[in-house]
ROLUM-625991 format. One record per atom (N, C-alpha, C, O): residue in one letter; x, z, y. Coordinates in steps of 0.05 Angstrom, whole numbers, plus 5000, padded with zeros to 4 digits. Each point is the difference from the previous one (the first is absolute). Last residue first. Layout:
<sites>
aXZY/...
</sites>
This chain:
<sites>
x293116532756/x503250154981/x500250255030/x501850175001/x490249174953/x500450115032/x501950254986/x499750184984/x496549154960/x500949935020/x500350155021/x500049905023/x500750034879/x499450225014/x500649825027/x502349925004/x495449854892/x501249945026/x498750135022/x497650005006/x504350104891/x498950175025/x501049825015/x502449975002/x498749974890/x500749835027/x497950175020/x497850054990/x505050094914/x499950155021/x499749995021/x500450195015/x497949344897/x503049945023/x500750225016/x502350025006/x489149974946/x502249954976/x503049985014/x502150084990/x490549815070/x500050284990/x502050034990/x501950125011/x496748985011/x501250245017/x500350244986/x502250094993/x493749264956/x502250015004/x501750205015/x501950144992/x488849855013/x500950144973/x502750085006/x501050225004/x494749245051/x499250335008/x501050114975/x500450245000/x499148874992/x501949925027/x499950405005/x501950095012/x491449694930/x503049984985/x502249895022/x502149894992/x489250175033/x500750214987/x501949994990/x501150225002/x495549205049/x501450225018/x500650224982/x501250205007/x499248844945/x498150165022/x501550245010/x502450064996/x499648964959/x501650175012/x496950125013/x498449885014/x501549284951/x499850134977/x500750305005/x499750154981/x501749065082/x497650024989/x498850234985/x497750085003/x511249665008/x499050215021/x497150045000/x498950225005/x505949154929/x500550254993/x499350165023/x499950234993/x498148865010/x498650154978/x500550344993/x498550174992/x505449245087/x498050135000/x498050074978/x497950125004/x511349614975/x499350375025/x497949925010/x499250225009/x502249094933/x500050264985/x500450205018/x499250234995/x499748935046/x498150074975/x501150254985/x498150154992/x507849505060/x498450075022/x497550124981/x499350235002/x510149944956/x497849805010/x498049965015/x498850214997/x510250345030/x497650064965/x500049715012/x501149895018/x506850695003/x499449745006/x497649874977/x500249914977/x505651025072/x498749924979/x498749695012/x499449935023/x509450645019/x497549935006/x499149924970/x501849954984/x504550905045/x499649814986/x497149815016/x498250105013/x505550705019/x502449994980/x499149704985/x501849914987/x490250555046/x502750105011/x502049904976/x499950054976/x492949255045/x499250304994/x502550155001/x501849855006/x492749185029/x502450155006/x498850274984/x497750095001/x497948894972/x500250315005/x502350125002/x501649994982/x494649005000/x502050175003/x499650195014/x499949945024/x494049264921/x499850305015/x502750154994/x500550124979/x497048745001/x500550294993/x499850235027/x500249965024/x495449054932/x501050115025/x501350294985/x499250114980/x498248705005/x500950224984/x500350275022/x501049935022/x493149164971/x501750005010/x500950344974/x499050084979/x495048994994/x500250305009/x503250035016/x501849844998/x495749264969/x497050144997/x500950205019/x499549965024/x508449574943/x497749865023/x497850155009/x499650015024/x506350704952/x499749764985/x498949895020/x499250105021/x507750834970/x498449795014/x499149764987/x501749884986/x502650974958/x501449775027/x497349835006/x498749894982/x500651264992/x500149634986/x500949785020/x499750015024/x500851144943/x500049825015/x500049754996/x501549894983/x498950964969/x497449805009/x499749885022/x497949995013/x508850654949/x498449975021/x497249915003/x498050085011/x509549824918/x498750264996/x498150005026/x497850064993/x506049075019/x498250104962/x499450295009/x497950045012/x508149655052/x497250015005/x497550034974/x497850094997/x511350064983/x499650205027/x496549965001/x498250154993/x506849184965/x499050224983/x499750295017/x499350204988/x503649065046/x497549904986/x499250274986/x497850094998/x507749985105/x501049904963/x496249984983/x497850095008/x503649945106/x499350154972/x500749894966/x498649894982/x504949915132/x499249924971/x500350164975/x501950054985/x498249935136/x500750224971/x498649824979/x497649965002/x504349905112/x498449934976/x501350134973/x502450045001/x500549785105/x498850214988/x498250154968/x499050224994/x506049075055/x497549955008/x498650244991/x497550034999/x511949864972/x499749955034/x497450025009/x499950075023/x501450314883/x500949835002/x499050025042/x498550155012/x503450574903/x497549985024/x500749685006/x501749984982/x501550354921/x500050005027/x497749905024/x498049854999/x503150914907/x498449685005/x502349955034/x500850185014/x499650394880/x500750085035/x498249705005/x499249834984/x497550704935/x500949715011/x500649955032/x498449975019/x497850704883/x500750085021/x501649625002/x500849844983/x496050604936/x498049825021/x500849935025/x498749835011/x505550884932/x499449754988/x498749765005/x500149804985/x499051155068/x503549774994/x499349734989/x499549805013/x493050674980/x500950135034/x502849804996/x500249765005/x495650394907/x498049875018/x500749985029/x498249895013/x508150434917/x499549645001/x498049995014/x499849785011/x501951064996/x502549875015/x499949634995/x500849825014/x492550924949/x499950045036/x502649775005/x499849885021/x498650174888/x498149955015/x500050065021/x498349875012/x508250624955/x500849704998/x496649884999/x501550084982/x499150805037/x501849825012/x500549734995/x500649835016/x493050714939/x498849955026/x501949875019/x499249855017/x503350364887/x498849814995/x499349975033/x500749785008/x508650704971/x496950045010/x498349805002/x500549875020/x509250054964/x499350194974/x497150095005/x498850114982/x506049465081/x498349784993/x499650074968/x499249854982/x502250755110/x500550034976/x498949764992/x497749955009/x504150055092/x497750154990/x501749924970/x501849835001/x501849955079/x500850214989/x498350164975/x500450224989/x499048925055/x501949964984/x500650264989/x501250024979/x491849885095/x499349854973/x503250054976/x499450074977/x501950135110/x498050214992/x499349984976/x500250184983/x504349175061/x502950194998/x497750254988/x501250184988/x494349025040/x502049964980/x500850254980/x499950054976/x496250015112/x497850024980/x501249944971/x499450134979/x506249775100/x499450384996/x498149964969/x500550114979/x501449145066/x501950024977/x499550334995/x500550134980/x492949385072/x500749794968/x502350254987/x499750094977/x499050045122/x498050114988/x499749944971/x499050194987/x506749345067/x501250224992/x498150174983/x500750094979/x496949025037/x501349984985/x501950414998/x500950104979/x488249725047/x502949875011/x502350064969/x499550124979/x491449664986/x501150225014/x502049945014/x501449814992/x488349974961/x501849845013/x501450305015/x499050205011/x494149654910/x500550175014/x503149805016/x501649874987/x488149774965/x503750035002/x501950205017/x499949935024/x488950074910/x501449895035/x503549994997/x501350104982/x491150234941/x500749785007/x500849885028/x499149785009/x500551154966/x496849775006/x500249815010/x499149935021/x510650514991/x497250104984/x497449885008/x499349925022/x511049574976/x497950265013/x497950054987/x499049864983/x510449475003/x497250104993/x499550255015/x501850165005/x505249355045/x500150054971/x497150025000/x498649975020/x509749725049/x497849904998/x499750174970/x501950004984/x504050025099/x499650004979/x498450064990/x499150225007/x505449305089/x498850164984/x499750074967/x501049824988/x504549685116/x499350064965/x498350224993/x500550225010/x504049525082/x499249734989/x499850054964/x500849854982/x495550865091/x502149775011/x499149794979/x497949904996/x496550955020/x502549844975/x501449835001/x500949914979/x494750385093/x500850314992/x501449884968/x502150074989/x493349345066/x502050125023/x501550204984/x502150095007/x490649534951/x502049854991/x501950065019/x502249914994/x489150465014/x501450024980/x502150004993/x501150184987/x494249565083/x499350215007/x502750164979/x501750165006/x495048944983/x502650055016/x501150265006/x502450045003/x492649674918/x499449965019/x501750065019/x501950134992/x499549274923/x499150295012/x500450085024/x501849905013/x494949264918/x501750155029/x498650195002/x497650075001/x502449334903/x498650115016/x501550105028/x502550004996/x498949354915/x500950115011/x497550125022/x498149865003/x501449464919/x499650364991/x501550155021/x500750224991/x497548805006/x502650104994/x500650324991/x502050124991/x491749455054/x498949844978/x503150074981/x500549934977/x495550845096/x500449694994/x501049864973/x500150124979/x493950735069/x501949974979/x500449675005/x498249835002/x497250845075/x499949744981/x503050024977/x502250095007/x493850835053/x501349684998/x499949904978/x500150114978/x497250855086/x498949884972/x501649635007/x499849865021/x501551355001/x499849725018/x498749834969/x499650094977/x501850935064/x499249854985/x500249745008/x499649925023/x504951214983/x499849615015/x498749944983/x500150134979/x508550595025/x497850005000/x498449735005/x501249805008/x508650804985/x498049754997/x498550124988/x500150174983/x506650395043/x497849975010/x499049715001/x499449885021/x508450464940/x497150224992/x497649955012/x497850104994/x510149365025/x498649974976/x498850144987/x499049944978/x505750275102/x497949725005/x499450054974/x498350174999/x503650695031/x501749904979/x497749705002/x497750004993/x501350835060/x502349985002/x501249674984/x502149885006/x489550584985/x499649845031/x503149974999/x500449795013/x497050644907/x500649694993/x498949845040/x499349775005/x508051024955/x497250065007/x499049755004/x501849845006/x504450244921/x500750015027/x496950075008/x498150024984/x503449814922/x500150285004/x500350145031/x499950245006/x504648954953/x498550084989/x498750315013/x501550195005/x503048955043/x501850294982/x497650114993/x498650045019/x503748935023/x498550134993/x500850294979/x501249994979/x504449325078/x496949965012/x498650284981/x499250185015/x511149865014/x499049994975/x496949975016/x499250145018/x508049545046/x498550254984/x498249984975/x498249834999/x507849405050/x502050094988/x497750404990/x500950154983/x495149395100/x501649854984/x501450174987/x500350225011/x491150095022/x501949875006/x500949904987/x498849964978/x491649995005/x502650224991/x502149925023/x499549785010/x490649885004/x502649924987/x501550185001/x500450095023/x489150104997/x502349815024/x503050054972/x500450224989/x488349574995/x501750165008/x502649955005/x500949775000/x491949605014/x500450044981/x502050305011/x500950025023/x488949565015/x503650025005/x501150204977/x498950214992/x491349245006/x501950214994/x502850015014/x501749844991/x490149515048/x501549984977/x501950314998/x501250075020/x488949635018/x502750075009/x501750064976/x499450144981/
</sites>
């Protein structure tokens, strides 16, 4: 059974406010796994579930462990408007802004739903275009505020590598309690 995607902003309301409660806010709440073919063109579809909530553009940049972090376009300019305030008198800002900005590539969704990953997108990725021999697949993941777009081969190398202990660390380090009974 396929995901139903969360339900659309009205018209003319800001989709996403930092800091909203995220059952309030569709794009806090992606979530999802799906897995598709890369074509010979380096384009992939997104999933519909998805693509209800980005209409007809996305923006495309480097992510961490080698994946792409994919953002709506309002969600793009807060991150912009965050990035620009940082000091480029600070060696961590300007490595945070050519790796997050400098990479950065609005993309359009086209009618079929389809997104073409720029070459050098799929370079840092590891993503490869399809051959006679092999096909190509990627792993799109809903996460709040953003989807990531690994290689199929590198998230299952990198979950592979994931134990309960360091999934028990992280939390800690976070504070994360999930408390289910409020």
């Amino acid at each position: 059974m396929e995901e139903q995607a969360p339900e659309r902003a009205p018209e003319g309301q800001r989709v996403e406010e930092w800091g909203a409660p995220p059952l309030d806010n569709p794009l806090a709440t992606l979530q999802g796994y799906s897995e598709h073919s890369v074509d010979d063109k380096g384009r992939i579809i997104m999933p519909q579930r998805f693509r209800d909530l980005f209409d007809r553009s996305c923006v495309l940049t480097q992510g961490w462990g080698k994946c792409l972090f994919v953002f709506h376009p309002t969600t793009w300019q807060r991150i912009q408007a965050d990035m620009a305030r940082l000091p480029m008198t600070r060696p961590e800002a300007v490595v945070l802004q050519r790796y997050i900005i400098g990479t950065a590539s609005v993309v359009d969704i086209d009618s079929q739903g389809r997104l073409a990953i720029p070459a050098y997108l799929r370079e840092h990725a590891q993503i490869s275009l399809p051959t006679a021999e092999t096909s190509s697949m990627v792993v799109i993941i809903g996460a709040p505020y953003r989807l990531e777009i690994w290689s199929k081969q590198i998230w299952k190398e990198m979950n592979s590598q994931l134990e309960d202990t360091v999934l028990f660390q992280a939390a800690e380090r976070l504070n994360l309690t999930l408390d289910l009974v409020r």
